[in-house]
TORLOTI-903636 format. One record per residue (C-alpha): residue in three letters; x, y negated, z negated. Coordinates in pm, whole numbers, plus 50000, padded with zeros to 5 digits. Layout:
ALAXYZ;...
This chain:
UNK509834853447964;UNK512774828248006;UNK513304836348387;UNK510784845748642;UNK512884873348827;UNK510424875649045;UNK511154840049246;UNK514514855749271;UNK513634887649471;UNK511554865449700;UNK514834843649775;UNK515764872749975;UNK512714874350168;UNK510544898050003;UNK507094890749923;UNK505714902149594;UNK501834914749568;UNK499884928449326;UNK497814957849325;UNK495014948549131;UNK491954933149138;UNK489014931448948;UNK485924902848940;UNK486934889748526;UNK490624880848685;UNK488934862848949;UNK486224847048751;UNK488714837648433;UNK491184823848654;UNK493374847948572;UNK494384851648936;UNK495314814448976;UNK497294819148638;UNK499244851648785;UNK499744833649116;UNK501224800748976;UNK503434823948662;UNK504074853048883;UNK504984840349189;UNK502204868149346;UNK501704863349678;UNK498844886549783;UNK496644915549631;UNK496124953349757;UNK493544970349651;UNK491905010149641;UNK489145026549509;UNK490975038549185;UNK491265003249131;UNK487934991349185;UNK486265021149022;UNK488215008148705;UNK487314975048767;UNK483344984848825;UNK482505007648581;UNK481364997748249;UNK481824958648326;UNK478554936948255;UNK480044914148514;UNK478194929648789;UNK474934938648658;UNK473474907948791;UNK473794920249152;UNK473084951949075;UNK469824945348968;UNK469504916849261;UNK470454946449522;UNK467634967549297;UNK464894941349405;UNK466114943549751;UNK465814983149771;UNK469244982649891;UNK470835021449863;UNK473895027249603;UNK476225023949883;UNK475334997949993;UNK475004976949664;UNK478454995249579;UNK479974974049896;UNK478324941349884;UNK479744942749527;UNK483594950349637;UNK482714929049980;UNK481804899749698;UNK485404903349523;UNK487434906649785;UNK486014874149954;UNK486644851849688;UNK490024863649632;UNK490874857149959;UNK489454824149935;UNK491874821549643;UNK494534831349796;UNK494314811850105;UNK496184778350021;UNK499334807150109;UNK497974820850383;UNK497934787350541;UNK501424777150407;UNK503034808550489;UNK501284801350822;UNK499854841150818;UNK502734857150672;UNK501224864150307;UNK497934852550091;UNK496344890350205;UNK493974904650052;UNK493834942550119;UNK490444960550120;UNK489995003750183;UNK487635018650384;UNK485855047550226;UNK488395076050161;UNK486205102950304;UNK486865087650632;UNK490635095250662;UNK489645121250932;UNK487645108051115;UNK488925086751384;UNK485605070651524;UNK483795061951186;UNK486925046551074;UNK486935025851367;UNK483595014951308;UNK483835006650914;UNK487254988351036;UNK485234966551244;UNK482374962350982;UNK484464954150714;UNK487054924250875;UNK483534909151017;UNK481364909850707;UNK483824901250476;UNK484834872350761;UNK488044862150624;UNK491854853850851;UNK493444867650550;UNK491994899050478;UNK493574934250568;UNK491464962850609;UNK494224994950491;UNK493625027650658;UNK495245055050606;UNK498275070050827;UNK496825106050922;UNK496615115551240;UNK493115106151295;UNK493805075551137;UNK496755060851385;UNK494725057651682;UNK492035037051453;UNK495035014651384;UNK495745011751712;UNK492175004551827;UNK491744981751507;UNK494854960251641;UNK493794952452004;UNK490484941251883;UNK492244915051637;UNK491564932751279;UNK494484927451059;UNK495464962050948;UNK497824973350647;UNK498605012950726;UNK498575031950380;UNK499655064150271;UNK502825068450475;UNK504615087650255;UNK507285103950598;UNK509745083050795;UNK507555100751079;UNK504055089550976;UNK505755053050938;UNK507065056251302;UNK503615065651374;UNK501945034651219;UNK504615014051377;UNK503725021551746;UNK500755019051674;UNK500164982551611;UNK502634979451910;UNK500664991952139;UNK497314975751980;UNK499044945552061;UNK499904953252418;UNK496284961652493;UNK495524926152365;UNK498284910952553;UNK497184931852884;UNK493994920252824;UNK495034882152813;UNK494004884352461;UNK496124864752206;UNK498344880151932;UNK499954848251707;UNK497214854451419;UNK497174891751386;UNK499264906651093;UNK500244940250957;UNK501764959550660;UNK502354995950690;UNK502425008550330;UNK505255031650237;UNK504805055949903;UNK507655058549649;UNK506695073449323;UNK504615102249414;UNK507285115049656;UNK510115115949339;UNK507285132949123;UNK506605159149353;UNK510665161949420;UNK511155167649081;UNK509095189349013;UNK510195211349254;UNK513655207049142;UNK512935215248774;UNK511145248548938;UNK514415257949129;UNK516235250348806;UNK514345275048621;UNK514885299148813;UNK518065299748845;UNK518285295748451;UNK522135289748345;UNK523965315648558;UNK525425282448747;UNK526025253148602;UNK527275236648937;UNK524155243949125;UNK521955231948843;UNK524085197948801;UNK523935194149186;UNK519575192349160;UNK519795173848886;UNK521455149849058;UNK518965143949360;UNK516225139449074;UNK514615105149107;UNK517185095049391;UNK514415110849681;UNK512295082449722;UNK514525053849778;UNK516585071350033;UNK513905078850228;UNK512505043450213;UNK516085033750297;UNK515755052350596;UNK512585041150720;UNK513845003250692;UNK516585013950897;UNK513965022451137;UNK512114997151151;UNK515414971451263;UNK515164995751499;UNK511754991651633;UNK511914954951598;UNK515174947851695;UNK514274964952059;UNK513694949252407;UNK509634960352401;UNK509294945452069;UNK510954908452183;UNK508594908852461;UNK505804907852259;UNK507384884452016;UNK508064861752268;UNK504154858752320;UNK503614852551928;UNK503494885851780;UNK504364884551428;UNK506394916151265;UNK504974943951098;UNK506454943850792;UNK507254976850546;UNK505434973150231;UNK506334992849926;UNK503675009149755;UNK502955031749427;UNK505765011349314;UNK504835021348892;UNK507545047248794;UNK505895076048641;UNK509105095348489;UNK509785074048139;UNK513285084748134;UNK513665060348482;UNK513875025148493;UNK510435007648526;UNK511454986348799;UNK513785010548988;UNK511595007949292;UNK511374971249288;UNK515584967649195;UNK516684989849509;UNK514084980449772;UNK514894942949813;UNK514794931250142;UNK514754904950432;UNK510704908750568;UNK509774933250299;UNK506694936650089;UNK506494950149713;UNK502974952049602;UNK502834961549210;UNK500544970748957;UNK500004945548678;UNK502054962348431;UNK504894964448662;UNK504544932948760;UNK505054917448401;UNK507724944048418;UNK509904927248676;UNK509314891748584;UNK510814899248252;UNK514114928448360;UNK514324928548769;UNK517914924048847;UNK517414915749270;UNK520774909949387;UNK520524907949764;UNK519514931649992;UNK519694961649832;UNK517704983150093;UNK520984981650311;UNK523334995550024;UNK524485028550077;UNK522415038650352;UNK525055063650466;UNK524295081550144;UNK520875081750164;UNK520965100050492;UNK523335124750350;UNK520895130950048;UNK517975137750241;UNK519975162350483;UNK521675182050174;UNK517535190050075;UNK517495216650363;UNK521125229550172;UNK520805265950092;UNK521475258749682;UNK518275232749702;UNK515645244549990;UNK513225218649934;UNK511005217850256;UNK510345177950274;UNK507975179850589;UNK505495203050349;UNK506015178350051;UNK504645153450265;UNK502435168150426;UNK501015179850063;UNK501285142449917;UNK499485129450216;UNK496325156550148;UNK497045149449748;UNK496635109149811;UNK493545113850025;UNK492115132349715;UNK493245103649478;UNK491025080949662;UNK488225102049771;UNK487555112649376;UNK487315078049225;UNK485375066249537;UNK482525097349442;UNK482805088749108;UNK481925052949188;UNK479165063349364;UNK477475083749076;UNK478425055148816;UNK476695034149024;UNK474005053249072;UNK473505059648693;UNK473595023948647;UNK471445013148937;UNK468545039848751;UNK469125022648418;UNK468714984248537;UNK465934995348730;UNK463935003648417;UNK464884969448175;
């Protein structure tokens, strides 16, 4: 690639991650390599990701079979393994955490997807996780349900760096927002500090076009050809969904942080929240494959990518300043004309649905870690 357009978004203040991880990118030095070419600034992670990165790769049978000897359960092999990775990454990717001073060199772990609704046990893992792994600069994500907010909240007044994922609303991001607002006053009532305490709340793109689209192409058929105007009118909202809802939310959250109660904790050292766009891959072909990196750039932003995307943008992003504050006015208007009586798609019960759908997403490949592991764990048990 002759130009890294990647060093160009983050002229505009946008910090690029990368959501992947695995323990041959870390032990290759891969991840230095991707830092230094890529311009990466932190990592995300999920349990799709680390099931892929688990199963089938000789790379951890060594402490499998040293958690064998030490009749340690699959669970809890499964997270000294993942606790193992996500410590040395964040060892590697510390030199920015310090030079940043705390604004990037994250590394973002999950707790167990079967948790998302379950307030108290998500507290808990919260807790174990950010002291086990004993890191500054790792984030423990939980997700934005509504058992899952007052966790965040919790989470933030006792100091645990927190990146909110699966807010897929502007409601559930307003939600995740507060939140770590008011975690913060509790700290700040409590003559606690809040200078080294960071946050990301992860907003979902892709899945909310797919699901859009689908719907569309539904509506489409059923009206079949008897008029054209109608059909050309969906058709046009196809693909357009996501990014005017993500427009919105930034609008939002100048809001939030732009207001009197959020200076006042500023004042004391608080350090923004800052939106971070996630599922960032497009999954229609016939879209651009960085159209959710191209119209998201923005001052105090986060992109976190998959590899392939990543490689993606460095070659064929074209960031030309802030293009989350383009045509805001018309994303409004596009997300109002969805309740129109020619289109009638319900967007509260599309998120609601991709909120239940990405709980699933995580849950599955988490189980199916667990019997892998399992499986394994019985086979090194016997050599």
């Amino acid at each position: 690639m002759a130009t890294n357009q990647i060093a160009k978004i983050q002229e505009y203040d946008q910090s690029i991650w990368m959501d992947y991880l695995n323990r041959s990118l870390i032990e290759s030095g891969d991840l230095e390599d991707l830092i230094k070419n890529l311009n990466i600034r932190g990592v995300t992670s999920n349990p799709a990701i680390f099931k892929s990165s688990i199963i089938g790769n000789e790379s951890y049978d060594a402490d499998i079979k040293a958690g064998i000897e030490k009749n340690q359960s699959v669970e809890e092999i499964c997270t000294n393994l993942i606790f193992d990775d996500i410590r040395r990454a964040c060892d590697i990717f510390r030199p920015i955490y310090d030079e940043t001073q705390g604004l990037d060199g994250y590394v973002s772990i999950e707790i167990p997807p079967d948790l998302a609704r379950d307030t108290q046990k998500t507290i808990s893992e919260a807790r174990r996780y950010f002291n086990e792994i004993n890191r500054p600069n790792v984030m423990i994500k939980i997700p934005g349900t509504p058992e899952g907010i007052p966790a965040v909240e919790q989470a933030i007044s006792e100091g645990i760096n927190v990146n909110i994922t699966l807010l897929f609303s502007v409601d559930s991001y307003l939600a995740a927002a507060q939140a770590y607002i008011r975690g913060l006053e509790t700290r700040v009532s409590n003559n606690q500090p809040i200078d080294s305490i960071a946050s990301v709340a992860s907003f979902f793109l892709s899945r909310i076009d797919v699901k859009v689209d689908e719907l569309i192409d539904e509506r489409i058929k059923k009206i079949g050809t008897e008029n054209l105007n109608e059909e050309a009118r969906l058709d046009e909202i196809k693909g357009k969904v996501a990014i005017a809802n993500a427009k919105i939310a930034y609008q939002k959250y100048k809001e939030i942080f732009g207001s009197d109660r959020w200076k006042a904790l500023q004042e004391k050292g608080a350090n923004v929240q800052r939106l971070l766009w996630a599922s960032t891959s497009t999954k229609n072909p016939e879209y651009s494959d960085v159209m959710y990196i191209d119209e998201l750039v923005g001052k105090n932003t986060v992109n976190t990518m998959p590899l392939k995307t990543l490689q993606a943008c460095a070659d064929h992003c074209h960031p030309s300043g802030d293009k989350i504050e383009t045509n805001v006015d018309r994303a409004y208007q596009l997300m109002e004309s969805l309740q129109d009586p020619d289109i009638q798609i319900d967007l509260d019960r599309v998120m609601s649905e991709l909120l239940e759908e990405g709980i699933d997403k995580f849950t599955q490949p988490y189980n199916e870690l667990m019997k892998s592991l399992e499986e394994k764990t019985q086979q090194l048990a016997t050599v």
